[in-house]
C-alpha positions in Angstrom: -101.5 -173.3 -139.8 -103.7 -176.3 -138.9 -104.4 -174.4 -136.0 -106.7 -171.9 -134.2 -104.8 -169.3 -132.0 -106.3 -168.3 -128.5 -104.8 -165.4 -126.9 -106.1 -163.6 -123.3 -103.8 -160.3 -122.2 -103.6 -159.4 -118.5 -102.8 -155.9 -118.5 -101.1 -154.2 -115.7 -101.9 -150.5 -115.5 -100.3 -148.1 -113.2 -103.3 -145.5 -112.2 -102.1 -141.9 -111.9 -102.5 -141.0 -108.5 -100.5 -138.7 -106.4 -99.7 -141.4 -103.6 -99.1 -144.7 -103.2 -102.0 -147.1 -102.8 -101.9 -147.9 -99.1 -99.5 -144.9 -97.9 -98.6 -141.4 -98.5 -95.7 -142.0 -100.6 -95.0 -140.0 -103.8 -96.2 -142.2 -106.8 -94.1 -140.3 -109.5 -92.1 -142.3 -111.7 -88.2 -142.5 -111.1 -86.2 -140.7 -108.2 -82.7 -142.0 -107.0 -83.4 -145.6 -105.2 -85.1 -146.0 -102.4 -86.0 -142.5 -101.7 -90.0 -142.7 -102.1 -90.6 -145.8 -99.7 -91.2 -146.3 -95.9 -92.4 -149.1 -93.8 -95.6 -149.1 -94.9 -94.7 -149.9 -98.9 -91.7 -152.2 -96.9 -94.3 -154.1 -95.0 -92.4 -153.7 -92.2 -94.0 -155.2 -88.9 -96.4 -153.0 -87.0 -97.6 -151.2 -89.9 -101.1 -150.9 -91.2 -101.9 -150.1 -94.3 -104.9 -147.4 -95.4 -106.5 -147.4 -99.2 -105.8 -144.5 -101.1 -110.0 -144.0 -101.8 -108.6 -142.5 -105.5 -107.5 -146.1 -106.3 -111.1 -147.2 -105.6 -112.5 -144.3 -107.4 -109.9 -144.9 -110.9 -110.4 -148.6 -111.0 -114.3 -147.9 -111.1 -114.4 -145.4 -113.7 -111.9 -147.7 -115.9 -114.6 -150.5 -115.3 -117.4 -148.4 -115.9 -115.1 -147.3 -119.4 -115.1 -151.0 -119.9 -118.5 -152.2 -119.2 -117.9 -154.1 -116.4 -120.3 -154.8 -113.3 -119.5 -153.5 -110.1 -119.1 -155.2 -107.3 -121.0 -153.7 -104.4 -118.5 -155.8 -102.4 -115.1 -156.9 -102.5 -112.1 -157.6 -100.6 -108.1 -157.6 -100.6 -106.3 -160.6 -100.3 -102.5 -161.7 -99.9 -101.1 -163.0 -102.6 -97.7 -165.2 -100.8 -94.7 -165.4 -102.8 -90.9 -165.0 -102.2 -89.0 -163.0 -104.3 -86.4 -160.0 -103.5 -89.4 -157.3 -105.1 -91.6 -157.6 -102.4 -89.6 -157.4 -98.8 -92.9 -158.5 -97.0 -93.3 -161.6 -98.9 -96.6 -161.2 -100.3 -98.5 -158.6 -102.5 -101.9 -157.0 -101.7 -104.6 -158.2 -104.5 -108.0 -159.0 -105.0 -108.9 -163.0 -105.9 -112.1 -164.3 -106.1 -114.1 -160.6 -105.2 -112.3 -158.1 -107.5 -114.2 -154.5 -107.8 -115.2 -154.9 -111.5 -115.9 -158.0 -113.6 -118.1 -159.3 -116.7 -117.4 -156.1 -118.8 -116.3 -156.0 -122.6 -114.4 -153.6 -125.0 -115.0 -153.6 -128.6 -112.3 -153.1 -131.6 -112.4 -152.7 -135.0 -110.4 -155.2 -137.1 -110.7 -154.6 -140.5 -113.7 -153.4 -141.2 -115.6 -154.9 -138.9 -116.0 -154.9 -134.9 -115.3 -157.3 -132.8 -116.3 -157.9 -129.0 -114.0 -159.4 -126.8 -114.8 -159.7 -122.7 -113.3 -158.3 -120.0 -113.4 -161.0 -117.1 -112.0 -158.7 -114.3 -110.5 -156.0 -113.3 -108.9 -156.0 -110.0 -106.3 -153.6 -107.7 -103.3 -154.4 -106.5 -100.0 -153.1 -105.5 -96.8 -152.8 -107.4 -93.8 -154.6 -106.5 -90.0 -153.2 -106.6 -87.6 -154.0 -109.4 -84.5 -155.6 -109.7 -81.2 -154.0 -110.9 -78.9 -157.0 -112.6 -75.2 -156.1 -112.9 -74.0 -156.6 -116.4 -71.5 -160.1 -115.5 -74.8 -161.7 -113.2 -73.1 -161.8 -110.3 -75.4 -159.7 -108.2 -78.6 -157.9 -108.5 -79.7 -154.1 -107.0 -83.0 -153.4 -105.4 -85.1 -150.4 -105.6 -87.9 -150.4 -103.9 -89.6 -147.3 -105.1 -92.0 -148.8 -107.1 -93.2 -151.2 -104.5 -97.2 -150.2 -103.1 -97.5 -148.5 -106.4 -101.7 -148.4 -107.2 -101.9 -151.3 -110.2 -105.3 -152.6 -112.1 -105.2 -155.4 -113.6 -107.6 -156.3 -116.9 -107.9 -159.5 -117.8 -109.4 -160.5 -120.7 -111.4 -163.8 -121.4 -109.6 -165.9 -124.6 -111.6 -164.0 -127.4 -108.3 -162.6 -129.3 -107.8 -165.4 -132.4 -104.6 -163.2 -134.1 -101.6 -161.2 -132.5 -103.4 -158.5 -134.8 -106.1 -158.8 -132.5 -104.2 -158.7 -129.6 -101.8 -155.7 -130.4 -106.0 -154.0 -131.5 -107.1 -154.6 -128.2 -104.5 -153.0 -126.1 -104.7 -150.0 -128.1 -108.0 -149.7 -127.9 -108.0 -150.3 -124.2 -105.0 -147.6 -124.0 -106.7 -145.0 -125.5 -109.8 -145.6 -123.3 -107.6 -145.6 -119.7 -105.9 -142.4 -121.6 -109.5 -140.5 -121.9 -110.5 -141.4 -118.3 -107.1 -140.3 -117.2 -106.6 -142.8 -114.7 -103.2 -143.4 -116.0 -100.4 -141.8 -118.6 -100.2 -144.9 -119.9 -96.5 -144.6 -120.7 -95.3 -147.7 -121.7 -91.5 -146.5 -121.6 -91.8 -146.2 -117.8 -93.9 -149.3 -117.4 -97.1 -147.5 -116.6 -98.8 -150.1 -119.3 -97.4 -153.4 -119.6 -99.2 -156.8 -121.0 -98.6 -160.4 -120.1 -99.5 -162.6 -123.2 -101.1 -165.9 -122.7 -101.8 -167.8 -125.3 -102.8 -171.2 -126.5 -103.4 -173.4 -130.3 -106.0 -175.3 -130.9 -106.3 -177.9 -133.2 -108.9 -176.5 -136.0 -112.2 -178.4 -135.3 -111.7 -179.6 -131.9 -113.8 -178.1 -129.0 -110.5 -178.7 -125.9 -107.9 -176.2 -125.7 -104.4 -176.4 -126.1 -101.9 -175.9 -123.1 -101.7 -172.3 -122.2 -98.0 -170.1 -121.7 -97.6 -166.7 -120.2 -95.5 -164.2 -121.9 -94.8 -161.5 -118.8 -94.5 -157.6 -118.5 -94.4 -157.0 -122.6 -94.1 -152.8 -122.7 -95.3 -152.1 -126.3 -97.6 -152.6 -128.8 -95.6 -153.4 -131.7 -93.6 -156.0 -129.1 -97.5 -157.0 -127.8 -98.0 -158.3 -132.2 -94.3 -159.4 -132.4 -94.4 -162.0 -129.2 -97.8 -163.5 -129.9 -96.5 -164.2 -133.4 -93.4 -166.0 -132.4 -95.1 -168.1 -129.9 -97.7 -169.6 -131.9 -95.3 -170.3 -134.3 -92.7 -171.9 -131.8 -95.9 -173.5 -130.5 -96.9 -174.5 -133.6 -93.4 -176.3 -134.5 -93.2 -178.3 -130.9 -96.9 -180.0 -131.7 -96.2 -180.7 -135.3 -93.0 -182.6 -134.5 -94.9 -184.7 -132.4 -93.7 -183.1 -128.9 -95.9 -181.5 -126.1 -96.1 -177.8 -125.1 -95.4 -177.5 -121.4 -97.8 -174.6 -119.1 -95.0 -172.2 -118.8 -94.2 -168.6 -117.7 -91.7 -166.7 -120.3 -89.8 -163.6 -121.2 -90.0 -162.2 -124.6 -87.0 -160.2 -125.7 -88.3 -158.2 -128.4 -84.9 -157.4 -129.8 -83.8 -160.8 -130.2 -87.5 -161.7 -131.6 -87.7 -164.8 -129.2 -88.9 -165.9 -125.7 -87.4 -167.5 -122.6 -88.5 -170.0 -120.3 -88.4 -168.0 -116.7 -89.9 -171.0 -114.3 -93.1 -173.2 -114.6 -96.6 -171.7 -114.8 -97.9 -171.2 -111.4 -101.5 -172.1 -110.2 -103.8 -170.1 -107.5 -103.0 -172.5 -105.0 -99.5 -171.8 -105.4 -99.8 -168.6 -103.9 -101.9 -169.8 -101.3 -104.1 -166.8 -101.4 -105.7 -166.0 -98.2 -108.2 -162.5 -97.1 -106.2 -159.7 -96.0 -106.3 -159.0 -92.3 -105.4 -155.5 -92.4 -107.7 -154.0 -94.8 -111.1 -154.1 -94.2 -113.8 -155.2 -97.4 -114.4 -152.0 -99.9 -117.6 -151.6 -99.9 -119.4 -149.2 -103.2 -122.7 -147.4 -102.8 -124.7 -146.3 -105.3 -124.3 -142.3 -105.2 -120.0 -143.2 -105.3 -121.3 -144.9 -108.4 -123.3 -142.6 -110.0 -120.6 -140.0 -109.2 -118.0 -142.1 -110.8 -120.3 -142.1 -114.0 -121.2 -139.1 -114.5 -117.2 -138.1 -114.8 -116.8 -140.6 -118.0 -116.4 -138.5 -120.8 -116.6 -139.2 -124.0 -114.8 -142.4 -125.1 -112.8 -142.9 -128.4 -115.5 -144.8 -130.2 -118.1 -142.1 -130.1 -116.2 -139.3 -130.3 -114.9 -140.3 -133.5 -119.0 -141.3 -134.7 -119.4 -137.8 -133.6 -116.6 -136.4 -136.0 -117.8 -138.5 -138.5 -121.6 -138.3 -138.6 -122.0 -134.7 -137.0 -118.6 -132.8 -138.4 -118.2 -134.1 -141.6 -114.7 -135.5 -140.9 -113.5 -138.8 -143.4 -113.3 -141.7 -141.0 -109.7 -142.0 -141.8 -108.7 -138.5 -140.2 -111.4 -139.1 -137.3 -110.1 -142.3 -136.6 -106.1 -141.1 -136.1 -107.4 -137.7 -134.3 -109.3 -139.7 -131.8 -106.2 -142.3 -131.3 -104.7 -139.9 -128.9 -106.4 -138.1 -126.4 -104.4 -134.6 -126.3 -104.6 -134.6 -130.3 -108.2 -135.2 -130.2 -108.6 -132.3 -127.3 -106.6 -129.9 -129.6 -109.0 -130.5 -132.3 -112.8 -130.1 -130.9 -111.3 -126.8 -129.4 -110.0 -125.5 -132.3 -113.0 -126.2 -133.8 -115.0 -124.7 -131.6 -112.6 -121.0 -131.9 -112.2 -121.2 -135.8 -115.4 -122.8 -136.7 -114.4 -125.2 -139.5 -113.9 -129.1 -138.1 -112.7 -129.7 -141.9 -110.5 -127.1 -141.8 -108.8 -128.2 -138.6 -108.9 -131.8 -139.2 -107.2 -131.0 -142.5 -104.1 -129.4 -140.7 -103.9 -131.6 -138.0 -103.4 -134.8 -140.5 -100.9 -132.9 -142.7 -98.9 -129.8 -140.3 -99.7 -130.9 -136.8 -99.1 -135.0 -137.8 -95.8 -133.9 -139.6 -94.2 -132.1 -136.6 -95.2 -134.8 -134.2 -93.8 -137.3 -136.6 -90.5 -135.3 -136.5 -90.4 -134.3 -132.7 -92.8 -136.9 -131.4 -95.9 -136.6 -129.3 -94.5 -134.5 -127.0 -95.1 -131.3 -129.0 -99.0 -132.1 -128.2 -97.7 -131.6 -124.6 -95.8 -128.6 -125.0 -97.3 -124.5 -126.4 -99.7 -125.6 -129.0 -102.9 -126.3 -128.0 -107.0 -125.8 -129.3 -107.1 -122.5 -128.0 -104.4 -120.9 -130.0 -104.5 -123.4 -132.9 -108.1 -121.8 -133.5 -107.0 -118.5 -133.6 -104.3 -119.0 -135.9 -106.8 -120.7 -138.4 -109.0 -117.8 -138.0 -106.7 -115.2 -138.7 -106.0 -117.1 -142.2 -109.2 -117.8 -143.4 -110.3 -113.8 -142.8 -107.0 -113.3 -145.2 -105.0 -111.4 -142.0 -102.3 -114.1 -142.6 -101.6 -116.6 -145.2 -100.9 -120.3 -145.6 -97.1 -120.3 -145.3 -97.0 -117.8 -142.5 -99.6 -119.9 -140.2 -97.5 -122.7 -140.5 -94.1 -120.5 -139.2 -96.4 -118.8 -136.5 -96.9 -122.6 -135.6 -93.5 -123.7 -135.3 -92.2 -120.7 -133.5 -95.4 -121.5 -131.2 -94.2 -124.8 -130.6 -90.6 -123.4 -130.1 -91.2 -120.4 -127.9 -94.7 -120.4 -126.7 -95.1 -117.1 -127.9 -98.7 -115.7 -128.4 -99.6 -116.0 -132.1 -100.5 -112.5 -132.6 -97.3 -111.1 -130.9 -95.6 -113.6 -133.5 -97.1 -112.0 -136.6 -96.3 -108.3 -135.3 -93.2 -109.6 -134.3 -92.5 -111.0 -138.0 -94.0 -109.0 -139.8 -97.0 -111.7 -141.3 -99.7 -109.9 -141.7 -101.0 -110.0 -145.5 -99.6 -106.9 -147.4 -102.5 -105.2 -149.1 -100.9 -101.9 -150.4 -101.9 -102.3 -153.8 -98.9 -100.0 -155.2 -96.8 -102.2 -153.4 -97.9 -105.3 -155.0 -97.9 -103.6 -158.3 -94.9 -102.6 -158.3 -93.7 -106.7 -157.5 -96.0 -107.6 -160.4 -94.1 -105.7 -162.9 -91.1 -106.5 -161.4 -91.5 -110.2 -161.6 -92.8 -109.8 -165.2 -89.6 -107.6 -166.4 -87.2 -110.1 -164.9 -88.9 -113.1 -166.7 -88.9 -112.2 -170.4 -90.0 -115.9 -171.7 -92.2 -116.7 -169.0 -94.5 -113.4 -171.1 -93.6 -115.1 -174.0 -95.3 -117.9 -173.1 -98.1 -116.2 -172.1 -98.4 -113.9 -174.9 -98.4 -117.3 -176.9 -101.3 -118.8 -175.3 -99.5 -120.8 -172.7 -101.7 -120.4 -169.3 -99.4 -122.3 -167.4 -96.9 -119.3 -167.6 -99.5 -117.5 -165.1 -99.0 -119.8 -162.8 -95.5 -119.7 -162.9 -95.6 -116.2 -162.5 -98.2 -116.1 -159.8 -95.7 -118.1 -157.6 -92.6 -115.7 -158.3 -95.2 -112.7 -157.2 -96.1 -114.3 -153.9 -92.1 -115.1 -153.8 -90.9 -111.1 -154.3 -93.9 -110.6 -151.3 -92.3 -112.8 -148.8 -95.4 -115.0 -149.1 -97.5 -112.0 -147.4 -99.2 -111.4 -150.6 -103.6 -111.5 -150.9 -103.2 -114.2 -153.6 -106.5 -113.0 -154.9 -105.3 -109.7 -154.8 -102.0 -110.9 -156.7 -103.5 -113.0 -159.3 -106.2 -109.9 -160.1 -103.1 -107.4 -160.5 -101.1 -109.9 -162.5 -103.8 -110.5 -165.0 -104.2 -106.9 -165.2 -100.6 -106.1 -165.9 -100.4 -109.8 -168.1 -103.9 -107.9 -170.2 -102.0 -104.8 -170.8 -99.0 -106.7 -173.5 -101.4 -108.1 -175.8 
C-alpha cells in the first residue's frame, strides 16, 4: 500500500456490578424483556438518579490498570440524541471532565513492545437494544440493558496495523479481566470495540478522513474489519474518489461494512452538564484504597514466571492470557511445588480439554487447589501419569475429590512385587519373538515389553519397579 494506516478503538466495557449505574436494578445479563427496568433506567419524569459509588470505584481501578491520571474532579453530562434505545432521549456520559485520562497500555507485537496511549476513560450508561423482525417491518424493544454501568477507553491513533489493533484489545481484555471489573464476555456484549480508522498518504504529516466501525464483539472480527476497511479505503483514494467521515457496521460473516448514517460531531449531540447528578469528586485515601486492590497485571506476572519460576516465555505468555488459567497455576504451584511441572500439564492436559470443551472447564471442579494435589500424589509415585490424567477428567466431570477418585478406582500404584512378577513373566511367555529380539541384542525389544508390563498392570505399575523386575526376569534367559 502507498499508505500508512491509523487506527484508534473506543472500547465499550460493561463493569460487573450487581446494579445498575444510577438505580437498584439487577445488572445481570439477559432475563425475559423488560423485566430488570423501572423509571429510573426509563428516565421517566420525576425521577432522580443516584451513582452506584462501585462504578466510580471500577472505572478507577481500570485507569489506575491503565496508567491514566485521575481526575480529582469531574462531572456527568447529557449526551441528546433520538433513537428508540434510550426512552428519555439522552444518555448520561462524561465530555470534557471524564474520571481518568492521559494513561497508556503497552503490547507486544513481535518481538518488541509497543506503547500506545489511552486518551480517556469515561462512565456512562448503556442504552436498550433493538429486536428487528426477520421481513423489516417492525422492530422490538428491550430495555433491560438500558442504565447498564459502561467505560469507555479511547485510545489516541497509535495502532498502524489491524494486528495492532486486534494486540491491543487483548491486551486491554486481559487487564479489565485481572481487575475484575468486568467478565469481559464478548458473546453478551460485555466487550465490544468501535474501529476508527484513517490512511495516510506515506510521507505526508495531515491525516486522512476518519470512519467509525461500531459495536465490533470479537477479536478475530476487531483484525478482520480493520483489514477490510483500509483496503476499501485504500481502493476509493486510488481511483481518484474521496473517503467520506462516516459511521459503519461491519458484518463479520459477510467480511464487509455498511454505511449506517454520517459521522456525527460533539456538537451534534449538543452535550450539556447533567442537572441531576452532582460532580464526583475523588480524594486521595479513595485513591490509595483503589490502588492498593490492583493485583498483579498480565505483563508482570508473566516476568515473574519467566525470570523467578523458570517457565519458557512461550507457556508463561499463554498461562497468563487468561486470568482463571493463570490463578490455577500459581496455586498449584504453590501445593505441589514444581512451577515446571505444572506449567508442563497445563500447556499439554489442561490446554487439550479446554480446547475440546472450551474455557468453561477453568470455571467449573478443577481448580489450583486440587490440581496441586493431584501432581503431588504422582511425583511421590502414589499414582502415575495415565491415572492423574483420568482423576482429572472425572474431576472436571463430577467434582469428586481426587483422593476419593483414586480409592474409588482403584489408582493407587500397585507395588506388590509378586504381583508384578507374576505380569512380567506373563508378558514375556505370551511374546516369544519380542525375547528373541532381546536375546539377539535388540534393546528396543525392552521397551516393547516394558509397555505390555505397564499394560497387564492397568497402568498402576512403579515403572521403576517394572523395568527393574523385567530386566531381572529378561537377565535370567541368557
Amino acid at each position: 500500500m502507498d499508505y500508512d494506516i491509523i487506527i484508534g478503538l473506543e472500547i465499550h466495557v460493561e463493569l460487573k456490578t450487581s446494579s445498575k449505574i444510577f438505580c437498584g436494578c439487577s445488572n445481570e445479563f439477559g432475563g425475559e424483556p423488560n423485566t430488570r427496568c423501572c423509571p429510573i433506567c426509563l428516565g421517566m419524569p420525576g425521577t432522580l438518579p443516584v451513582l452506584n459509588k462501585k462504578v466510580l470505584e471500577y472505572t478507577i481501578k481500570a485507569g489506575l490498570a491503565m496508567q491514566c491520571k485521575i481526575a480529582k474532579f469531574s462531572k456527568f453530562d447529557r449526551k441528546n440524541y433520538f433513537y428508540p434505545d434510550m426512552s428519555k432521549a439522552y444518555q448520561v456520559s462524561q465530555y470534557d471532565l471524564p474520571i481518568c485520562y492521559d494513561g497508556y497500555v503497552d503490547i507486544d507485537v513481535g518481538d518488541k513492545t509497543k506503547r500506545i496511549g489511552i486518551e480517556r476513560i469515561h462512565i456512562e450508561e448503556d442504552a436498550g437494544k433493538l429486536i428487528h423482525d426477520s421481513n423489516g417491518q417492525e422492530s422490538l424493544i428491550d430495555y433491560n440493558r438500558c442504565g447498564v454501568p459502561l467505560i469507555e477507553i479511547v485510545t489516541r491513533p497509535d495502532l498502524r496495523s489491524p494486528e495492532e489493533a486486534k494486540i491491543l484489545l487483548e491486551t486491554i481484555k486481559s487487564i479489565l479481566e485481572y481487575t475484575e471489573v468486568s467478565d469481559c464476555k464478548m458473546q453478551e456484549g460485555s466487550l465490544r470495540a468501535d474501529v476508527n480508522l484513517s490512511l495516510k498518504r506515506k510521507g505526508s504529516k495531515s491525516l486522512g478522513v476518519r470512519t467509525e466501525m461500531k459495536n465490533i464483539n470479537s477479536l478475530r472480527a476487531v483484525q478482520r474489519a480493520a483489514q477490510a476497511e483500509a483496503e476499501r479505503q485504500a481502493g476509493i483514494l486510488g481511483s481518484g474518489c474521496e473517503v467520506y467521515q462516516e459511521t459503519r457496521r461491519w458484518d463479520d460473516n459477510k467480511g464487509e461494512s455498511f454505511i449506517m448514517r454520517g459521522k456525527e460531531e460533539a456538537m451534534d449531540y449538543r452535550f450539556f452538564p447533567e442537572p441531576d447528578l452532582p460532580p464526583v469528586c475523588v480524594d486521595e485515601k479513595f485513591l490509595k484504597a483503589i490502588q492498593a486492590s490492583i493485583p498483579q497485571l498480565p505483563r508482570q506476572r508473566r516476568e515473574r514466571y519467566v525470570n523467578d519460576l523458570g517457565i519458557p516465555r512461550y507457556d508463561a505468555d499463554l498461562i497468563t492470557s487468561n486470568k482463571h488459567l493463570a490463578d490455577v497455576f500459581e496455586r498449584a504451584s504453590e501445593v505441589c511445588g514444581n512451577p515446571k511441572l505444572v506449567s508442563n500439564w497445563i500447556m499439554t492436559d489442561i490446554m487439550r480439554r479446554i480446547n475440546e470443551k472450551g474455557e468453561e472447564i477453568l470455571n467449573s471442579h478443577i481448580n489450583g487447589d486440587n490440581l496441586g494435589w493431584i501432581l503431588s500424589s504422582m511425583e511421590r509415585g502414589e499414582i502415575t501419569h495415565a491415572s492423574a490424567i483420568q482423576v482429572i477428567d472425572v474431576l472436571i466431570e463430577t467434582g469428586e475429590e481426587p483422593g476419593n477418585i483414586i480409592e474409588r478406582l482403584g489408582l493407587k500404584v500397585q507395588r506388590d512385587e509378586a504381583l508384578v512378577v507374576k505380569a512380567v513373566k506373563e508378558v514375556i511367555n505370551k511374546n516369544p519373538q519380542a525375547l528373541s529380539d532381546y536375546l539377539s541384542g535388540k534393546e528396543k525389544a525392552v521397551g516393547f515389553l516394558m509397555g505390555k508390563s505397564m499394560a497387564a498392570l492397568k497402568g498402576r505399575g512403579d515403572p521403576i519397579q517394572v523395568r527393574e523386575i523385567l530386566k531381572k526376569e529378561l537377565q535370567s534367559y541368557l
